[in-house]
Phi, psi and omega in degrees: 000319178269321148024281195281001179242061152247289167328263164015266154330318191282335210274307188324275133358289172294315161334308201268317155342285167308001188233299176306306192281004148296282215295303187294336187272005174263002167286345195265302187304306163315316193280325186290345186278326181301302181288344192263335187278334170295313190282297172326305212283286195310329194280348181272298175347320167271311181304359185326291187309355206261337220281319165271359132238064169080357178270000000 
């Protein structure tokens, strides 16, 4: 009997692998798409003032 609820489990847990790992890499891909418009937003912030002279 615990035999089979150790199988069960393990089964459980590897079943389940492929769906956490969709979840972290679209979880991953979202915090990178969020920083590169967050790292964009700062550098036209900083080059603003430059913008009248001409560089």
């Amino acid at each position: 009997m615990r035999k089979r609820q150790i199988d069960t489990t393990r089964r459980f847990f590897i079943d389940s692998l492929p769906l956490l790992g969709a979840i972290f890499l679209m979880l991953a891909s979202v915090s990178y798409i969020m920083y590169r418009n967050w790292n964009e937003k700062l550098y036209i912030e900083k080059w603003k003032d430059y913008e009248d002279c001409g560089i």
